[in-house]
C-alpha positions as CSV (number, residue, x, y, z in Angstrom):
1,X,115.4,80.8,90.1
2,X,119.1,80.6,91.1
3,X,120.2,82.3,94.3
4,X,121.8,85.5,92.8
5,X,117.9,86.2,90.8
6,X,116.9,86.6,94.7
7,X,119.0,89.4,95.5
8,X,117.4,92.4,93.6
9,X,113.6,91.5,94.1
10,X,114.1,90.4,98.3
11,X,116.2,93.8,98.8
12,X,113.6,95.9,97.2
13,X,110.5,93.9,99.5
14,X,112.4,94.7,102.0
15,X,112.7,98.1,101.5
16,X,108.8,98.1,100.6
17,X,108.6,96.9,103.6
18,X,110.6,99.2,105.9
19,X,108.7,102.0,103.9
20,X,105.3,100.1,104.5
21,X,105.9,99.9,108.6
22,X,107.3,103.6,108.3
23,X,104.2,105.0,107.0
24,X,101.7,102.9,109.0
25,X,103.1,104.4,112.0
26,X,103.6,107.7,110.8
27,X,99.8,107.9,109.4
28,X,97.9,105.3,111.3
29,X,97.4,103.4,108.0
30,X,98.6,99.5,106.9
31,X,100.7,99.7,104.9
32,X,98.8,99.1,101.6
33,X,98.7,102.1,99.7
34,X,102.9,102.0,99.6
35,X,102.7,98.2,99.5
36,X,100.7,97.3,96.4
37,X,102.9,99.8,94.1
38,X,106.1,98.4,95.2
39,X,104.7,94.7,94.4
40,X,103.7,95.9,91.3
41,X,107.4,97.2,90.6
42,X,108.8,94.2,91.8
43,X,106.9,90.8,91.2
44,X,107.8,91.1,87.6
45,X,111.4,89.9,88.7
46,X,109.7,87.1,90.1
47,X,108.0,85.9,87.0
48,X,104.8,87.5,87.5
49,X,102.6,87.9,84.5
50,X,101.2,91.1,83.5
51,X,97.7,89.9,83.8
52,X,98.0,88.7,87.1
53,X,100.3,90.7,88.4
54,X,98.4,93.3,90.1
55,X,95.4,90.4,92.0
56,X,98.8,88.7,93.3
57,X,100.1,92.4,94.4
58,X,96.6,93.1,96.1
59,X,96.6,89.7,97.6
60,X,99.9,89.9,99.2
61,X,99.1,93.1,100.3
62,X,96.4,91.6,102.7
63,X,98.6,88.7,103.8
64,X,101.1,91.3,105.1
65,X,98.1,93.5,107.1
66,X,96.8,90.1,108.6
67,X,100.2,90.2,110.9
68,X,100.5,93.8,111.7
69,X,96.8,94.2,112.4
70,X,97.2,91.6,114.7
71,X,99.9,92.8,116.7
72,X,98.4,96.6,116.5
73,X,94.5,95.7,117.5
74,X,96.6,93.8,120.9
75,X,98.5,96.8,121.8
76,X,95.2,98.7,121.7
77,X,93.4,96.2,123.6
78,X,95.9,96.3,126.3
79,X,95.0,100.0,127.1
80,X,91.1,99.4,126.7
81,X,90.8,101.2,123.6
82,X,89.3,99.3,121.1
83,X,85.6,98.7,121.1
84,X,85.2,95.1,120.7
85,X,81.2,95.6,120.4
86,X,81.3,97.5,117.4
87,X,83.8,95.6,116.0
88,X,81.2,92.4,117.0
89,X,78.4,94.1,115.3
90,X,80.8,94.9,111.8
91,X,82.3,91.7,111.6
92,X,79.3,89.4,109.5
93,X,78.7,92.1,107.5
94,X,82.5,93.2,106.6
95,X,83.2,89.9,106.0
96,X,80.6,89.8,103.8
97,X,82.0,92.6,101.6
98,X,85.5,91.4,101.9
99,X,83.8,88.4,99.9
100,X,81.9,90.2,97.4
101,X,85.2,92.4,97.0
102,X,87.6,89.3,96.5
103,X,84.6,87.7,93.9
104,X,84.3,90.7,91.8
105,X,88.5,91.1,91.8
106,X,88.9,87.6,90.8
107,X,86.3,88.5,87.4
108,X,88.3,92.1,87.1
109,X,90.7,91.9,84.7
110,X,94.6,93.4,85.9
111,X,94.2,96.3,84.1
112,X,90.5,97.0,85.7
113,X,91.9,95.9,88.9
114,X,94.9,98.7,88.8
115,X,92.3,101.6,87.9
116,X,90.4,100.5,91.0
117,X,93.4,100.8,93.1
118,X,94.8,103.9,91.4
119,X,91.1,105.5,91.9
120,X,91.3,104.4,95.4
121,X,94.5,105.8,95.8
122,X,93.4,109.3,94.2
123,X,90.3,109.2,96.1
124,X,92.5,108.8,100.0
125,X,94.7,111.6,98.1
126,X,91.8,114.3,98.0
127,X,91.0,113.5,101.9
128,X,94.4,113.9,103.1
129,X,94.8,117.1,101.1
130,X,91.2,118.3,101.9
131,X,90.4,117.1,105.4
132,X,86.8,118.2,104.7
133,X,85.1,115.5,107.3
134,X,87.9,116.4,110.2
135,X,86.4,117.1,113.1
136,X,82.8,116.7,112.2
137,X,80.4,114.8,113.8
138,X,76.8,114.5,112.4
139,X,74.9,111.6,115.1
140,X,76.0,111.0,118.7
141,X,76.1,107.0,118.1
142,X,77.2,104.9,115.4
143,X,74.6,103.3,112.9
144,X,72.2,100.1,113.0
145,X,70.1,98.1,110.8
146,X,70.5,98.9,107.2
147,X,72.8,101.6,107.1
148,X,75.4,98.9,109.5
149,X,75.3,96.5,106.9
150,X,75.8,99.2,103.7
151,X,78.8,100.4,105.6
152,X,80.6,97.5,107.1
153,X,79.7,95.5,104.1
154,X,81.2,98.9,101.6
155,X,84.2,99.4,103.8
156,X,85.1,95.2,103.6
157,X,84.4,95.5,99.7
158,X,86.8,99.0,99.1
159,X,89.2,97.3,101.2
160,X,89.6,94.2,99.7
161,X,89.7,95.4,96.1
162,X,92.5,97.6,96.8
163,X,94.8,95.8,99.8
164,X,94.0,97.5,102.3
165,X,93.1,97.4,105.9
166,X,90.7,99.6,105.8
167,X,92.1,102.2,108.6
168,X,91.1,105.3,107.0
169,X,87.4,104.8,106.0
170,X,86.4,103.3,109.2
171,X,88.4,106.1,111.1
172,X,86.4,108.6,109.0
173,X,82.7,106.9,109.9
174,X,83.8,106.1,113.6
175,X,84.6,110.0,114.0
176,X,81.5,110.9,112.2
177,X,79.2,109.0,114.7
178,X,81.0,110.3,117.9
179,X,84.0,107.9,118.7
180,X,87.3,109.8,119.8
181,X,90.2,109.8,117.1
182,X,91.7,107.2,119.5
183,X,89.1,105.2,120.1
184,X,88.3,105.1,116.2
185,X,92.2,104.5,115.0
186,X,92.1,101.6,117.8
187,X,89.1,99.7,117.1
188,X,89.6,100.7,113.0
189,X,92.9,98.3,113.6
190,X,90.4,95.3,114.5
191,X,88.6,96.0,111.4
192,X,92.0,95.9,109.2
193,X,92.2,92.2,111.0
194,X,88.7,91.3,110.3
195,X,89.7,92.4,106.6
196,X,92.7,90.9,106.0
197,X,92.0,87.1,107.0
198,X,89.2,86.2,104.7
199,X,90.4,88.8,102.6
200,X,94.1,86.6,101.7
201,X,92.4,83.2,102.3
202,X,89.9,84.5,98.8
203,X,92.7,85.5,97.0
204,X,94.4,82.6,97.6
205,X,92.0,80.6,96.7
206,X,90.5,82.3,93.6
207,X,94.3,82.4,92.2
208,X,94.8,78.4,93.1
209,X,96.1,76.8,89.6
210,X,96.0,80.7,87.9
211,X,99.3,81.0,85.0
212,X,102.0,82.9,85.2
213,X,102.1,83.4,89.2
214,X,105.5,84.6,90.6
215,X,108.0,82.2,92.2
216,X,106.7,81.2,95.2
217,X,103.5,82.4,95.4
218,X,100.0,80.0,97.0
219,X,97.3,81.2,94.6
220,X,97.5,84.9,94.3
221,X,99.5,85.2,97.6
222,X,103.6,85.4,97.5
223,X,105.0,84.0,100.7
224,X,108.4,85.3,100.4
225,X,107.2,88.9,99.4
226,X,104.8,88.5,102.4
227,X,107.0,87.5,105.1
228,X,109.5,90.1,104.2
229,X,107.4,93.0,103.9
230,X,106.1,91.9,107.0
231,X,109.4,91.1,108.7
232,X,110.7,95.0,108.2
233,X,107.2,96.5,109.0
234,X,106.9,95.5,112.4
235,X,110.7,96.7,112.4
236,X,109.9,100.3,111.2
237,X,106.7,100.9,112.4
238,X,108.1,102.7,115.7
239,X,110.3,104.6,113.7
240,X,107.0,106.7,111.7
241,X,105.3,106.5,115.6
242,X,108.4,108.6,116.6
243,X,109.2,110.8,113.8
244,X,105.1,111.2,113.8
245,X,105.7,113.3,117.3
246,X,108.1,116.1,115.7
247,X,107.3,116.7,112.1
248,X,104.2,118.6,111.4
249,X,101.2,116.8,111.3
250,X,100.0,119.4,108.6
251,X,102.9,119.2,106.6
252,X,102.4,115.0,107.0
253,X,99.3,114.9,105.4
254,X,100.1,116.9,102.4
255,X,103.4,115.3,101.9
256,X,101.3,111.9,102.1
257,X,98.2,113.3,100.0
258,X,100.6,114.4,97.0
259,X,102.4,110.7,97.2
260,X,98.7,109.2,96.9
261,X,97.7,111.5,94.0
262,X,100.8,110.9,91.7
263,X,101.4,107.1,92.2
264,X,97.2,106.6,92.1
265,X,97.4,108.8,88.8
266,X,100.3,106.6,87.5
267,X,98.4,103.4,88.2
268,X,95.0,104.5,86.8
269,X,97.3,105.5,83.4
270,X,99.4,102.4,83.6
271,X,95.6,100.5,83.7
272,X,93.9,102.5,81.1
273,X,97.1,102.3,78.9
């Protein structure tokens, strides 16, 4: 591609990315959910393929989380807010699922990949619109044996299917068991890291040698869609923490739901189409 082919596709990651940052700090989420759809809008001008167009959008996604989890599980640390020993206990068995996610995505076609994420997507919608597990608490400490494994191991599978860090789920389960909204939104950050790493290493490597990648992409990772999504995160993250203080944290979560609802009905019709 000649220079001036650059311009349109890098101004739009960048804006993805601004927008990704934005909403991570106003929601507490990575990014994902605003991420993948804007890759999927933009690769194309990249020379992305239709068929793999949405594993190298999913994959890129989790190359851009690996960074701001990173930097977001450190700030927590510093105030003694994540809690390393769950996230000990978790980590075999959500790497585990992050595995068996990145496996089946690489035998999903790109059409069953987008219904995944648009269901995904629709499914987030409903608990945004419908808190209906806010503020509940049904055991006083988190789960062992079995029922550990089914839910570290679900959460690493969800998450790596659809690009995400994984914020939300483990936020809900953390709550659930008795872990402050703080404590779970800090240590949930560690999980988005534990996520993300194996999760972009499988996807590159199950896209190594696959056709009709976009310019400058390692397997089904693009580095220059990753390190500008990533570059303007970090830059607008502090600007949702802020406006996160004075808008309505009702009115947030609707405004947030109703995004999730249209753009995940617009990709499961996009799929099935």
């Amino acid at each position: 591609m000649i220079l001036s082919e650059w311009i349109v596709p890098m101004v739009a990651m960048l804006a993805a990315g601004l927008a990704a940052g934005f909403a991570g700090g106003l929601f507490g989420i990575g990014g994902g959910f605003v991420v993948v759809p804007a890759l999927v809008a933009v690769l194309p001008l990249l020379g992305a393929s239709k068929a793999e167009l949405m594993h190298v959008a999913v994959g890129t996604s989790l190359a851009t989380i690996v960074a701001t989890s990173i930097r977001s599980v450190t700030s927590h640390a510093k105030r003694d807010a994540v809690d390393f020993a769950l996230l000990r206990s978790w980590a075999p068995w959500v790497v585990l699922g992050v595995g068996i996610g990145v496996v089946l995505a690489a035998w999903v076609s790109g059409d069953g990949l987008t219904v995944i994420f648009g269901a995904g997507m629709l499914l987030m919608g409903l608990h945004f619109l419908f808190p209906l597990l806010a503020g509940r608490q049904v055991a006083e400490a988190m789960p062992g044996g079995v029922a550990r494994i089914g839910i570290a191991g679900g959460i690493g599978a969800f998450s790596s299917l659809l690009g995400i860090g994984g914020g939300t789920p483990s936020i809900i389960v953390m709550t659930l068991h008795g872990k402050s909204i703080h404590r779970a939104i800090a240590t949930a950050s560690g999980v988005g890291t534990i996520i993300a790493i194996p999760g972009a290493l499988g996807f590159i490597v199950t896209g190594w040698g696959a056709h009709g990648l976009p310019v400058g992409s390692l397997g089904y990772v693009n580095i220059p869609a990753a390190a500008a999504i990533m570059a303007m995160s970090v830059l607008s993250a502090p600007w949702g923490v802020a406006a996160a203080h004075w808008l309505s944290p009702v009115l947030l979560r609707r405004i947030f739901g109703v995004y999730l609802l249209v753009i995940g009905g617009l990709m499961v019709r996009n799929g099935l189409g």
